[in-house]
C-alpha positions in Angstrom: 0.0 0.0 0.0 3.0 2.7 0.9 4.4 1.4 -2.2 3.4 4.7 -4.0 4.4 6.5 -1.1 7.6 5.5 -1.3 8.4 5.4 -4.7 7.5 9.7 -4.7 9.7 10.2 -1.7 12.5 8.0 -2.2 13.7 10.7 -4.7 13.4 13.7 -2.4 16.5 15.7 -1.6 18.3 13.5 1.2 19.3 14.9 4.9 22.2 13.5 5.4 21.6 15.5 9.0 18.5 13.9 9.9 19.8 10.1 8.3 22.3 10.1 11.0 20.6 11.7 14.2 18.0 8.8 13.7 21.0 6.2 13.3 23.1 7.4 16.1 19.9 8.5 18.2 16.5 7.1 20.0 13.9 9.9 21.0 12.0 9.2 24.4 9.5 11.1 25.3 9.2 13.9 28.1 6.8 12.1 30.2 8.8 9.5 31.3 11.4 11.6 32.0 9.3 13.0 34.5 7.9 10.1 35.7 11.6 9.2 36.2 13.5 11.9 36.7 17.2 10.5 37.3 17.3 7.5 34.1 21.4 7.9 34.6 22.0 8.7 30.3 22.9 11.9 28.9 20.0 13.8 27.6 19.8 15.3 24.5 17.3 18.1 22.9 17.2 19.1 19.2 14.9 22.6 18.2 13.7 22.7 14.7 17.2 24.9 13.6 19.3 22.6 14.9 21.0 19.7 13.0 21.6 17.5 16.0 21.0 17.0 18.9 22.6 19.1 21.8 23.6 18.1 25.5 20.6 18.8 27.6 21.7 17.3 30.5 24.6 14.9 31.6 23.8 11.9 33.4 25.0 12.8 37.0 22.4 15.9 37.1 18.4 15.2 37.8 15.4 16.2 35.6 13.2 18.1 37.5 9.1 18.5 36.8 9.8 22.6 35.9 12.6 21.1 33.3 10.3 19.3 31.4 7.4 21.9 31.7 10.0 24.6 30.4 10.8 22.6 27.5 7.2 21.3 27.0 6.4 25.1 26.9 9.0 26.0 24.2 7.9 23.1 22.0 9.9 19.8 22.5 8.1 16.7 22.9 11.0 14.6 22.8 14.4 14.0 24.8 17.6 12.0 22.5 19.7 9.4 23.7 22.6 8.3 22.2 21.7 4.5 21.0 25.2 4.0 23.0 23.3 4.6 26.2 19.5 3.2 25.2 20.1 -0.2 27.0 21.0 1.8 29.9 17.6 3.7 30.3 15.9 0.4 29.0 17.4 -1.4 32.0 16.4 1.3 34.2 12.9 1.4 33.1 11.9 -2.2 33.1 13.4 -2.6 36.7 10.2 -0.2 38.0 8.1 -1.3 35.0 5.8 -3.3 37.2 5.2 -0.5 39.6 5.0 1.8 36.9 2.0 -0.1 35.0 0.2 -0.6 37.8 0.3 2.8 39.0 -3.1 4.6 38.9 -2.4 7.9 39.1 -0.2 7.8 36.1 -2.4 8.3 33.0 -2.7 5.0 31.0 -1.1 6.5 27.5 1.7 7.7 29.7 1.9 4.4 31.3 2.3 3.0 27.9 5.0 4.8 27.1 7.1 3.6 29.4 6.0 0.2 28.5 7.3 0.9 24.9 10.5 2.5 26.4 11.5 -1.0 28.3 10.2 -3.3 25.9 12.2 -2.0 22.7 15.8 -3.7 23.5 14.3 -6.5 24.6 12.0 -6.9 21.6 15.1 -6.2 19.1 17.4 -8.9 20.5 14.8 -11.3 20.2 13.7 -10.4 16.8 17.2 -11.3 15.8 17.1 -14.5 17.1 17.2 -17.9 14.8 13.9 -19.3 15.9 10.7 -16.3 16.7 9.7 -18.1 20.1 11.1 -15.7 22.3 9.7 -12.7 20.5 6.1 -14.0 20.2 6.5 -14.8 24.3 7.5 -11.4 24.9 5.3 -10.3 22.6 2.2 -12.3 24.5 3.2 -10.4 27.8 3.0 -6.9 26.4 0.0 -7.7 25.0 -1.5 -8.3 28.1 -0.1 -5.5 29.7 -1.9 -3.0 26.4 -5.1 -4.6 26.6 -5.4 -4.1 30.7 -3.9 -0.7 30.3 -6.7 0.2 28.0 -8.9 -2.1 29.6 -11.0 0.1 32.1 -10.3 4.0 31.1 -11.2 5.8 28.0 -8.3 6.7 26.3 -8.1 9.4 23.8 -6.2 8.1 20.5 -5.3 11.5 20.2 -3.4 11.7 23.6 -1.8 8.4 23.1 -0.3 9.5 19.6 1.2 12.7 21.3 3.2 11.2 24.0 4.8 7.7 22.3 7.6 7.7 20.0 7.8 8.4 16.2 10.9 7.3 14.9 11.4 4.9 12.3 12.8 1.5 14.6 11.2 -1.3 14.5 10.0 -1.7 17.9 8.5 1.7 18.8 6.5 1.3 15.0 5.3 -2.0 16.5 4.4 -1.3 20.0 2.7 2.1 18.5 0.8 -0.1 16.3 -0.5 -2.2 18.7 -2.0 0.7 20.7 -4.0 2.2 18.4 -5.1 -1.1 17.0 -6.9 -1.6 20.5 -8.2 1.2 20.8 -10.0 1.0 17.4 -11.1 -2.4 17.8 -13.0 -1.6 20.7 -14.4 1.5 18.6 -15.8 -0.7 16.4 -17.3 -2.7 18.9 -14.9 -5.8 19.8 -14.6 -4.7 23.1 -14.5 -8.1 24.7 -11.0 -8.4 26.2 -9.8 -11.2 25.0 -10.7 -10.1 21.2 -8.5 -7.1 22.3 -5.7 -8.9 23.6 -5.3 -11.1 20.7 -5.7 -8.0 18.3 -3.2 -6.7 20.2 -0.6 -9.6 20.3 -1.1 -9.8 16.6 0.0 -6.5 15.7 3.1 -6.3 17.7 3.8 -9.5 15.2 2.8 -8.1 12.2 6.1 -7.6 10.8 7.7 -10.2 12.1 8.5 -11.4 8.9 11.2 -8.6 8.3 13.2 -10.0 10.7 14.3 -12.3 6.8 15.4 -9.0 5.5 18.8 -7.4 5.3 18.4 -4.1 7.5 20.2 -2.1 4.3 17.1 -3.3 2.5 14.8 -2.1 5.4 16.8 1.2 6.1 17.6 2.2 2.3 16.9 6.3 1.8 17.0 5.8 -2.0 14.8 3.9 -4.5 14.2 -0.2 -4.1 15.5 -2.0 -6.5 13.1 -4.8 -8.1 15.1 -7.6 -6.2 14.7 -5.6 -3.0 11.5 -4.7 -3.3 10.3 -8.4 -4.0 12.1 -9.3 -0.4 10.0 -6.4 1.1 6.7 -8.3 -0.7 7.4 -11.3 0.9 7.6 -10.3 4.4 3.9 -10.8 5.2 4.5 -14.7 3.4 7.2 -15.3 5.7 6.4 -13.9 9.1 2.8 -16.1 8.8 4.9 -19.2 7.9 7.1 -18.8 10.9 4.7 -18.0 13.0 2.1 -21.3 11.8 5.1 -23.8 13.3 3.9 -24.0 16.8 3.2 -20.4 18.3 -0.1 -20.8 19.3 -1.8 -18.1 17.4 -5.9 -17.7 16.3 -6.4 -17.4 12.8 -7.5 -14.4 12.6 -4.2 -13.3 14.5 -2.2 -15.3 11.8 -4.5 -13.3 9.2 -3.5 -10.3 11.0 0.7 -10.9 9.5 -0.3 -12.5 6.2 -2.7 -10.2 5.0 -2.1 -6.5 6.7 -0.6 -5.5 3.1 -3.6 -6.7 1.2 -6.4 -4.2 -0.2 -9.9 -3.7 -0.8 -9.3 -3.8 -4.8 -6.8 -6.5 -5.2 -3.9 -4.8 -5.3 -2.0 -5.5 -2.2 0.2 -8.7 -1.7 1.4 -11.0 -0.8 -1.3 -12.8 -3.0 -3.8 -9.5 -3.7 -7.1 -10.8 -2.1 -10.0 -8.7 -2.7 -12.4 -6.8 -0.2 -14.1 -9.6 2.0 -11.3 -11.9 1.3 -9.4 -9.9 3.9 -9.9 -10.8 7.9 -11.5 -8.5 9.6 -8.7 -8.0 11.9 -6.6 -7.4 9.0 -8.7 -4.9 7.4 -8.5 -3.2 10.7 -4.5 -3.7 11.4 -3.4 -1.7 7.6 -5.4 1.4 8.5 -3.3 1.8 12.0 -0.3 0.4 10.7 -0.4 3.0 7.6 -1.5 5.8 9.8 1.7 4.6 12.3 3.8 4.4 9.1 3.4 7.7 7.5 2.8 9.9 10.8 6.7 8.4 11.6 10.0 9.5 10.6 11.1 7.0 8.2 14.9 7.1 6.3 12.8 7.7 3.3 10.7 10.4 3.8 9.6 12.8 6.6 6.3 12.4 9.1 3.4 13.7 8.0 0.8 16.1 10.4 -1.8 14.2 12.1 -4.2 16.3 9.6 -2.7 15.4 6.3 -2.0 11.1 7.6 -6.2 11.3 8.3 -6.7 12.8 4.6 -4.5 10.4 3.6 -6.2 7.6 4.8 -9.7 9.0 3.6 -8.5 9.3 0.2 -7.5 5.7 -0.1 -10.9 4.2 1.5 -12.5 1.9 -0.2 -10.3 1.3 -2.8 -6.9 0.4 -0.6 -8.4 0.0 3.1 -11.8 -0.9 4.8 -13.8 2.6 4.7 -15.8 2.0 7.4 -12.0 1.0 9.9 -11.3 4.5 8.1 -14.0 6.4 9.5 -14.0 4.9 12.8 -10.2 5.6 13.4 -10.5 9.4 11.9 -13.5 10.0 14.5 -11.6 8.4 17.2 -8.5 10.6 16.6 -11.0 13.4 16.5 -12.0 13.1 19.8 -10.3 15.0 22.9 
């Protein structure tokens, strides 16, 4: 579906600037900073005129509450941490995580974001691993902890897209996607938990299938090649196959990987089924995992605004994604 996307950005002047912050770089968001205060990395900050990042704050000095209020006011939504120091902050993080989630008078969406925060390293060294076991079990517990997250408050998907991150790795993409595929299927009415729980587990799998393809293929700025491109194709194919040996998964979850790049019209892949052919859960997973896609920073192209991913997505209803998922997820974002 982004294939068009891609092909008209690909050729767009490259930033060489912005290529290597978000090599050498993960963003975290200000809320957990302040939830946190002391995360014992060197904090970074980047305004709009910058080209990288500048020291904020070394490690051995705290983040105080007014800190993050003064930045909030002069527009940052985001802290940078050298990749160097991620694991670091990621270790940090998960040791409270428990406490953290279960925390009440921390906002759920900001409660998730710390969730994101300490599952990334953990998710990317099991993605790399020979056999996807360990990724789908992680990937089972953080779906838990989503669905009973979201489970009892109403959360805005508005506030949720405001506070996680929006960079182009893999795991943050995922975790994002997963979110907001929740929240959707319970606005259009499978609000059952366990339906949202599997929804959920199936998105942060979605790409699984990736994991089969070279990361200069996966993080190439310029144009795909044909070869290349076919690998990309394939990913849905792949991830469903490895994840059909033994993982445990519903079909509409195993639906969910092999058919999230399929559309309405026949056009998507990997085999290019058409309109009811597609899951339901499927239909549901591409409009989230587009609007996730585009509203990122990706080494291709730049984020869109919330305003131009929703008229984005209402363009290509009913001929590339579900127009009735469409509508429900543009009134949801909507909402305050």
């Amino acid at each position: 579906m982004l294939a068009t996307l891609m092909t008209a950005t690909a050729a767009a002047p490259r930033n060489d600037h912005d290529e290597r912050v978000r090599r050498d770089y993960r963003c975290v968001p200000l809320d957990i900073v302040r939830l946190y205060h002391d995360l014992g990395v060197c904090l970074y900050t980047k305004a709009e005129d910058q080209d990288f990042p500048r020291l904020y704050r070394s490690s051995r000095i705290a983040i105080t509450d007014d800190d993050v209020n003064e930045l909030r006011r002069r527009g940052h939504r985001w802290f940078y941490v050298p990749v160097s120091e991620y694991a670091a902050l990621d270790q940090e993080v998960k040791r409270t995580l428990r406490d953290k989630l279960c925390d009440q008078s921390v906002a759920p969406e900001e409660r998730f974001a710390v969730l994101q925060t300490a599952a990334a390293v953990e998710l990317d060294s099991a993605f790399h691993m020979i056999k996807c076991e360990r990724f789908v079990d992680l990937s089972r517990s953080i779906a838990k902890d989503i669905n009973a997250l979201f489970g009892d408050d109403a959360i805005a998907p508005r506030r949720l897209f405001d506070l996680v991150q929006h960079d182009f790795y893999t795991f943050t993409h995922a975790t994002n996607v997963a979110g907001f595929a929740t929240l959707l299927a319970d606005g259009v009415g499978l609000s059952d938990s366990a339906s949202r729980e599997q929804i959920a587990l199936g998105a942060l799998l979605h790409d699984i299938g990736k994991r089969f393809i070279p990361a200069r293929v996966l993080n190439k700025s310029g144009k795909l090649s044909d070869e290349e491109w076919g690998q990309i194709r394939m990913h849905p194919q792949r991830g469903y196959e490895d994840l059909c040996e033994g993982a445990g998964l519903s079909e509409g979850q195993l639906m969910m990987v092999y058919s999230h790049h399929e559309r309405i019209d026949g056009q998507g892949y990997p085999v290019g089924m058409v309109g009811d052919e597609i899951h339901p859960w499927a239909k549901l997973l591409a409009v989230v995992d587009v609007f996730d896609a585009i509203t990122g920073a990706r080494p291709y192209r730049a984020p869109m605004k919330i305003g131009q991913a929703l008229a984005f997505l209402e363009r290509n209803a009913g001929a590339h994604l579900d127009p009735d998922m469409v509508q429900c997820w543009i009134a949801l974002m909507n909402k305050t």
